[in-house]
Backbone as CSV, one residue per row, in Angstrom:
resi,resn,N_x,N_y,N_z,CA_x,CA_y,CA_z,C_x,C_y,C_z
1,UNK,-140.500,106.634,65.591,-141.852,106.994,65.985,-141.752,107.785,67.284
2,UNK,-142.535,108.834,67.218,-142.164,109.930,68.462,-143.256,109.556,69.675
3,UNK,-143.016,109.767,70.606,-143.381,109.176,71.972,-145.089,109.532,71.735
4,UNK,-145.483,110.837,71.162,-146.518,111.048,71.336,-147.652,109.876,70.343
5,UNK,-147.030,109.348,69.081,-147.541,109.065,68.679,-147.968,106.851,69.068
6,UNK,-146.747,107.214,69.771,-146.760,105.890,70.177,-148.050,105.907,71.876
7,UNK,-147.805,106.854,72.383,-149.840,107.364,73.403,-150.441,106.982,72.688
8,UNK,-150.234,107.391,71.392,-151.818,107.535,70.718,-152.453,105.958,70.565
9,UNK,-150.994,105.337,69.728,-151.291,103.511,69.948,-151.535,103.077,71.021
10,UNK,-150.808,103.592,72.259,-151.385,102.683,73.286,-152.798,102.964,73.733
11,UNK,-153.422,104.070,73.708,-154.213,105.021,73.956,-155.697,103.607,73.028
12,UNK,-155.233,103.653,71.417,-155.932,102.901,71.252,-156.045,101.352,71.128
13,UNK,-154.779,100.828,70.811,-154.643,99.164,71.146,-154.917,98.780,72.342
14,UNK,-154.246,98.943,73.033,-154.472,98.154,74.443,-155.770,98.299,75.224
15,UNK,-156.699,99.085,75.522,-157.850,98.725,76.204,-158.878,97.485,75.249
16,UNK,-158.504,96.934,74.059,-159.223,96.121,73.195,-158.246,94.530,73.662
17,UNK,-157.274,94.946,73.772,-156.476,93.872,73.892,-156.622,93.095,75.351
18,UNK,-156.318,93.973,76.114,-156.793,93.690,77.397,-157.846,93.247,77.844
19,UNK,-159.648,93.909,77.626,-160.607,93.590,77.317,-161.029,92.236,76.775
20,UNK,-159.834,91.610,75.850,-160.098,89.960,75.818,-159.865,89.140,76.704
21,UNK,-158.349,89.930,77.092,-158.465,88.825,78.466,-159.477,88.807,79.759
22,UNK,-159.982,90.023,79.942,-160.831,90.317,80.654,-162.503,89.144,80.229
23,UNK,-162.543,89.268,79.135,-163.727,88.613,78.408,-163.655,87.231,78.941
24,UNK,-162.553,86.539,78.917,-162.280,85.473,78.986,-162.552,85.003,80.215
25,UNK,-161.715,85.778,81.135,-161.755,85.065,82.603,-163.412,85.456,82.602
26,UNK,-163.772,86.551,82.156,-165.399,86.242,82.870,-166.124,85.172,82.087
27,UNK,-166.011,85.418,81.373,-166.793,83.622,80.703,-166.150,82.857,81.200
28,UNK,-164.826,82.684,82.173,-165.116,81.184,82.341,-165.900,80.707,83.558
29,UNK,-165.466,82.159,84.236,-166.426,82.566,85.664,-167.633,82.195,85.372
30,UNK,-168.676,82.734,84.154,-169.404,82.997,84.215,-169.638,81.161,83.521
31,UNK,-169.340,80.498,82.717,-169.809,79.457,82.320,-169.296,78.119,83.522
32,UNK,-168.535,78.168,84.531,-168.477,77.490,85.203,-169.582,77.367,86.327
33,UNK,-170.107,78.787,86.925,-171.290,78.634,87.511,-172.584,78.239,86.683
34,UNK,-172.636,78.226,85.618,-173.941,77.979,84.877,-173.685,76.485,84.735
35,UNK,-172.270,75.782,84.984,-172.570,74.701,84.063,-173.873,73.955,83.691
36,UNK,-174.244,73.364,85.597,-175.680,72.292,85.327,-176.265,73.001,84.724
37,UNK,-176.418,74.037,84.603,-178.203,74.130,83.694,-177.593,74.276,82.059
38,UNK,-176.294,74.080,81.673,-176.151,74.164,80.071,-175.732,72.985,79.298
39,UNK,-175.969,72.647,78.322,-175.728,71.625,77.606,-174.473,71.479,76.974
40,UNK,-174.304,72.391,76.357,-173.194,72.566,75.025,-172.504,73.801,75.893
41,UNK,-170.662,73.589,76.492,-169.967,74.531,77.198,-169.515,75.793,76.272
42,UNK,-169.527,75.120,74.888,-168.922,76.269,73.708,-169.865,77.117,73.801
43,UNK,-170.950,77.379,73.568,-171.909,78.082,73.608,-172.331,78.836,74.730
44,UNK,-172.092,78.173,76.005,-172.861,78.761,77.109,-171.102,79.921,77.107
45,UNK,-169.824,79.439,76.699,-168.841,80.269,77.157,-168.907,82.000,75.590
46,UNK,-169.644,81.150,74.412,-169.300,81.900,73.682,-170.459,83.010,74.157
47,UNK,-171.458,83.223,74.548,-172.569,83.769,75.300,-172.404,84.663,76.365
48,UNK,-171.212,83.756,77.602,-170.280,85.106,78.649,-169.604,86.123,77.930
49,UNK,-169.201,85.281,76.725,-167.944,86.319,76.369,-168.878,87.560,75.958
50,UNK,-169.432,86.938,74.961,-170.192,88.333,74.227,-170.751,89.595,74.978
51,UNK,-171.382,88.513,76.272,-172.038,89.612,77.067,-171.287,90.221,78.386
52,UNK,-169.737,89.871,78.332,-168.966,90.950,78.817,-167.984,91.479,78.041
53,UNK,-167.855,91.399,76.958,-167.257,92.196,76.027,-167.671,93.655,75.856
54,UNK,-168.669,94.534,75.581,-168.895,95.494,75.595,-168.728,96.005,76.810
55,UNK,-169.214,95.427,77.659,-169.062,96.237,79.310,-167.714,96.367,79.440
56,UNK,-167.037,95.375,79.653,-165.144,95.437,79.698,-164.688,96.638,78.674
57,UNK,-165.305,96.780,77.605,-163.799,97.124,76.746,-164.281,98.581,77.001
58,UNK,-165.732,99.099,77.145,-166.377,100.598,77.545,-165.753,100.688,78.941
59,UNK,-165.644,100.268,79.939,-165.178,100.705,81.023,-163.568,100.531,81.010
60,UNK,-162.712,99.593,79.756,-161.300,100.103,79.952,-161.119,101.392,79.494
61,UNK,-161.570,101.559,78.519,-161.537,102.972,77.773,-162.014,104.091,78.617
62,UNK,-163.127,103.883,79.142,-162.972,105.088,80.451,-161.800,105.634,81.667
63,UNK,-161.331,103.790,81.738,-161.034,103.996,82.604,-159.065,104.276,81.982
64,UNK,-159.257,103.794,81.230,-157.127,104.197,80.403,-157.243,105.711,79.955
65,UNK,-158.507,106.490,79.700,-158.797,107.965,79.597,-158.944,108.922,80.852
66,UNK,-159.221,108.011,81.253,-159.869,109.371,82.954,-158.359,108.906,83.945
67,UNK,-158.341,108.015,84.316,-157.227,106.911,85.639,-155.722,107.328,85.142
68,UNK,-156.355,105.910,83.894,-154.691,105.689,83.458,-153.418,106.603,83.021
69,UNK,-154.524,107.773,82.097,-153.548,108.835,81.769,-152.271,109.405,82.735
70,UNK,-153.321,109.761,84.070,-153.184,110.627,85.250,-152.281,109.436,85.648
71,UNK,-152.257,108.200,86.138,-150.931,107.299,86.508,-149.688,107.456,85.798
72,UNK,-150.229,107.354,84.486,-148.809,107.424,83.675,-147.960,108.903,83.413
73,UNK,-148.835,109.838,83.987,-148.080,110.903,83.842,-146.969,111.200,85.078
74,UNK,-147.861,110.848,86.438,-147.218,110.889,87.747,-146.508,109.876,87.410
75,UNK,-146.693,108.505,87.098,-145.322,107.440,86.975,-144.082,108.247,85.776
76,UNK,-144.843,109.032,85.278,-142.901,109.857,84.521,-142.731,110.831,85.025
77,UNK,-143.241,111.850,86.096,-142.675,112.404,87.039,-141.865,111.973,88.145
78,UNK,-142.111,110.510,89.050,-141.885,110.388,89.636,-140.496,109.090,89.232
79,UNK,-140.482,109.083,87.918,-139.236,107.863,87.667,-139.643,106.256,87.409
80,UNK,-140.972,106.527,88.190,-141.398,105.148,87.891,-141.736,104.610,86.652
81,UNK,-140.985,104.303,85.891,-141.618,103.680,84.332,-140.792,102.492,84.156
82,UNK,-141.255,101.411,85.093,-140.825,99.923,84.741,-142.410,99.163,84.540
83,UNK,-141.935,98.068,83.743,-143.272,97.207,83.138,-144.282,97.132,84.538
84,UNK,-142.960,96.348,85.686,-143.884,95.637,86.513,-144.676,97.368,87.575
85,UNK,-143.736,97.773,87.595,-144.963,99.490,87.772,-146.258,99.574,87.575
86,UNK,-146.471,99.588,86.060,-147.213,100.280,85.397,-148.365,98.753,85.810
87,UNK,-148.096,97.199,85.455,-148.717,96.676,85.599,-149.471,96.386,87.090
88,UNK,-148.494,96.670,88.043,-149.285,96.416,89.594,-149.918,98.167,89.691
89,UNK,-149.840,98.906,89.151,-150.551,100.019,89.201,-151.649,99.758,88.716
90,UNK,-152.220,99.296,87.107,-153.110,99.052,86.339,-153.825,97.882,87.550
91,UNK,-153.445,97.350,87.575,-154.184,96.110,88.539,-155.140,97.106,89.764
92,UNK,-154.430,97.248,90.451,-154.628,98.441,91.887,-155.515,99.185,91.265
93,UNK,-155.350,100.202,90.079,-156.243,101.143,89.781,-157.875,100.476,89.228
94,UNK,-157.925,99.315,88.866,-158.889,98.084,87.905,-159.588,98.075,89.489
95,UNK,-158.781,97.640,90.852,-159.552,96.723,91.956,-160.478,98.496,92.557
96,UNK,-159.244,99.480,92.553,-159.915,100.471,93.449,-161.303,101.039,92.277
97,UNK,-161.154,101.200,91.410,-162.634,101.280,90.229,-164.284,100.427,90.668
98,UNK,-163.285,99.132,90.558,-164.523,98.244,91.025,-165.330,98.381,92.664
99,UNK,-164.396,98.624,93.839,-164.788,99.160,94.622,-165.598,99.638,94.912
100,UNK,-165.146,101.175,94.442,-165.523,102.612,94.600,-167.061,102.704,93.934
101,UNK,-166.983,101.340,92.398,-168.300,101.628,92.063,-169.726,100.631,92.765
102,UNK,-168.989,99.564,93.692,-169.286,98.614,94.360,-169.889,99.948,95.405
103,UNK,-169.466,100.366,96.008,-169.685,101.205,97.222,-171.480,102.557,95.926
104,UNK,-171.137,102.863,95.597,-171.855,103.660,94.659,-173.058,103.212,94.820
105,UNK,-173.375,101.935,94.094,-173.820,101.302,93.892,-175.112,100.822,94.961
106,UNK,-173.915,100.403,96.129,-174.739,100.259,97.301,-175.365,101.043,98.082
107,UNK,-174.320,102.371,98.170,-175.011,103.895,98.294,-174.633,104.117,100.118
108,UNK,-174.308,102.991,100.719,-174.159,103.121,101.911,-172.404,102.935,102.679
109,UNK,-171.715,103.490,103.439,-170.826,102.956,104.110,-170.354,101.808,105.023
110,UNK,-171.372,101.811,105.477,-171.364,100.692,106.387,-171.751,99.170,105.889
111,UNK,-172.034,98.737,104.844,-171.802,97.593,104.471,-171.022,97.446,103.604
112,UNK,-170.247,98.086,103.245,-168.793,97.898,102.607,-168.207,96.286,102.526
113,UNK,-168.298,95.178,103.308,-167.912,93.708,103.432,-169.736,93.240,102.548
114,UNK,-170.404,93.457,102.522,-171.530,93.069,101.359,-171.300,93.684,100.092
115,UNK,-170.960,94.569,99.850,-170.360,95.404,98.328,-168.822,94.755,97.902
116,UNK,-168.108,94.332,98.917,-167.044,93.785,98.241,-167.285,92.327,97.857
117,UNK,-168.272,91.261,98.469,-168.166,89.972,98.469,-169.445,90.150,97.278
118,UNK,-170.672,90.774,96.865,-171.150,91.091,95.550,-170.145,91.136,94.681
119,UNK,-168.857,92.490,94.909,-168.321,92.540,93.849,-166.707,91.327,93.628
120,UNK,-167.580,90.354,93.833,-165.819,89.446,93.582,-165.612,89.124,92.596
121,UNK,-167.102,88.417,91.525,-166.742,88.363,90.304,-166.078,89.851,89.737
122,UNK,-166.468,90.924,89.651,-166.124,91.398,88.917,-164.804,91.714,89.433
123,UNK,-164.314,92.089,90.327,-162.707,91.786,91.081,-161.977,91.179,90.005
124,UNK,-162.133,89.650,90.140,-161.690,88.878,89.682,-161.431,89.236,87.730
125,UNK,-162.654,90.123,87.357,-162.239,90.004,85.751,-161.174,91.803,86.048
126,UNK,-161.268,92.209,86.848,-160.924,93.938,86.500,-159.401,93.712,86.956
127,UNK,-159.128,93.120,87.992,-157.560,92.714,88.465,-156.625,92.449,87.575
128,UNK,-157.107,91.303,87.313,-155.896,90.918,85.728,-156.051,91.972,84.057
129,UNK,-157.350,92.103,84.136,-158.264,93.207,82.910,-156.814,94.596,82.897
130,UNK,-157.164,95.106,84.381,-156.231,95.972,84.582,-155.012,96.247,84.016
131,UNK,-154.460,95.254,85.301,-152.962,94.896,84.668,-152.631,93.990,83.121
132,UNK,-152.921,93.789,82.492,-152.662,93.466,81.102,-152.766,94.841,80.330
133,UNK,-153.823,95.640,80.499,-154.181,96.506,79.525,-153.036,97.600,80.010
134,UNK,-152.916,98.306,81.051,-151.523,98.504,81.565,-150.149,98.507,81.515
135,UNK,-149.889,96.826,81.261,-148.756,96.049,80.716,-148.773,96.381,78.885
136,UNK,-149.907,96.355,78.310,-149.994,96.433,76.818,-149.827,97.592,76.321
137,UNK,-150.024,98.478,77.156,-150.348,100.423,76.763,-148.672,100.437,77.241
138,UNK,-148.196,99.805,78.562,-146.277,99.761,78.521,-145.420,99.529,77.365
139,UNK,-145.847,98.671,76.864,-145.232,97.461,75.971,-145.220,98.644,74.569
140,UNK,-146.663,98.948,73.876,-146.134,99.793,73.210,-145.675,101.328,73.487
141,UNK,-146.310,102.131,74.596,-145.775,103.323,74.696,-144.004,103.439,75.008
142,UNK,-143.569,102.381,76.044,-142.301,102.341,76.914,-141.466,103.518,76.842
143,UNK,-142.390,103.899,77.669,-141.880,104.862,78.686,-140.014,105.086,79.524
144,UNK,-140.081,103.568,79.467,-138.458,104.014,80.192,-137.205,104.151,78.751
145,UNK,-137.977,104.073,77.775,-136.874,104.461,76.741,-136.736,106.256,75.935
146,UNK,-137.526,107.153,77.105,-137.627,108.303,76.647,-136.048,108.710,77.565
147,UNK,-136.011,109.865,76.275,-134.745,110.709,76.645,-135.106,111.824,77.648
148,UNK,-134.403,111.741,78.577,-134.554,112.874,79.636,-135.011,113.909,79.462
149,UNK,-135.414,115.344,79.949,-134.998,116.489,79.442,-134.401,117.234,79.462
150,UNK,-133.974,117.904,78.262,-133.025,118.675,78.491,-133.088,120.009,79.396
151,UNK,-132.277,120.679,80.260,-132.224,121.581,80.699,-132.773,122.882,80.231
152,UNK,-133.092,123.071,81.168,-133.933,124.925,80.105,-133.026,126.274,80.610
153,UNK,-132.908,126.753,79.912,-132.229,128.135,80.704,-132.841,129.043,81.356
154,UNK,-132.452,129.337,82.257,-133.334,130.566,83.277,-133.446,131.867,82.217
155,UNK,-134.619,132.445,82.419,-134.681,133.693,81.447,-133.802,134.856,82.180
C-alpha cells in the first residue's frame, strides 16, 4: 500500500477514532458534575456522549485538515516522524486550538486567565482528543517507514 494511500486512511479513520476517546472523557466530565441532579448514571453519561460527539469529531476533522496536515508535512521535512512526535504535537496543536478559540471567543486580551479557566473542560477533552487522533493517523500512515529520496540530478 503506497504512502499516499495510506494519508488517505489516516486522513479518514483516525479523527472518528480519536473523537471517541474524546467523547468519553467529556461525558465523564460532563456526568460527574451533573451527578446530584441525575438518577440513572448510564443515561445521564449516554446523553454527554451524544452531545459531544458531533462537536469533537467536526472540529477533529477541521482540525487533522487545516493543522494536522501542515505538522505532518514539516514533521517529514524536518526528520521528525516518531509516534511519541506526532503524539505530543497532536496534543500541543488540540491545547493551542482550544485557546486561540477561547481567546476568540472572549474577543479581548487581557483576560486571557478567565478564557483559559472557562476553557478547562474543554482542555481537558482536546489534550488527550489530540494526541490519540495524532497517535492513530501515526499508527496507520507511519511515516518513519518511508524510503528516503532519491537524489535528483542537476539539469
Amino acid at each position: 500500500m503506497g504512502s499516499k494511500t495510506r494519508l488517505a486512511l489516516a486522513l479518514l479513520f483516525a479523527p472518528p477514532l480519536g473523537a471517541l476517546l474524546g467523547c468519553a472523557i467529556g461525558a465523564a466530565i460532563g456526568t460527574i458534575s451533573a451527578m446530584p441532579q441525575v438518577l440513572s448514571l448510564t443515561q445521564a453519561f449516554v446523553n454527554q456522549f451524544t452531545h459531544w460527539f458531533m462537536w469533537i469529531l467536526s472540529v477533529t476533522y477541521l482540525s487533522l485538515l487545516s493543522v494536522g496536515l501542515g505538522f505532518h508535512t514539516l514533521a517529514q521535512r524536518l526528520g521528525a516522524t516518531g509516534f511519541v512526535t506526532y503524539i505530543v504535537g497532536g496534543a500541543v496543536l488540540a491545547a493551542v486550538i482550544v485557546i486561540i478559540g477561547a481567546l476568540v471567543s472572549m474577543g479581548r486580551w487581557d483576560v486571557l486567565p478567565d478564557a483559559l479557566s472557562d476553557s478547562g473542560q474543554y482542555l481537558a477533552v482536546a489534550i488527550p482528543t489530540g494526541g490519540a487522533t495524532s497517535g492513530i493517523a501515526w499508527l496507520i500512515r507511519r511515516p518513519d517507514r518511508d524510503a528516503p529520496n532519491p537524489p535528483t540530478a542537476t539539469p
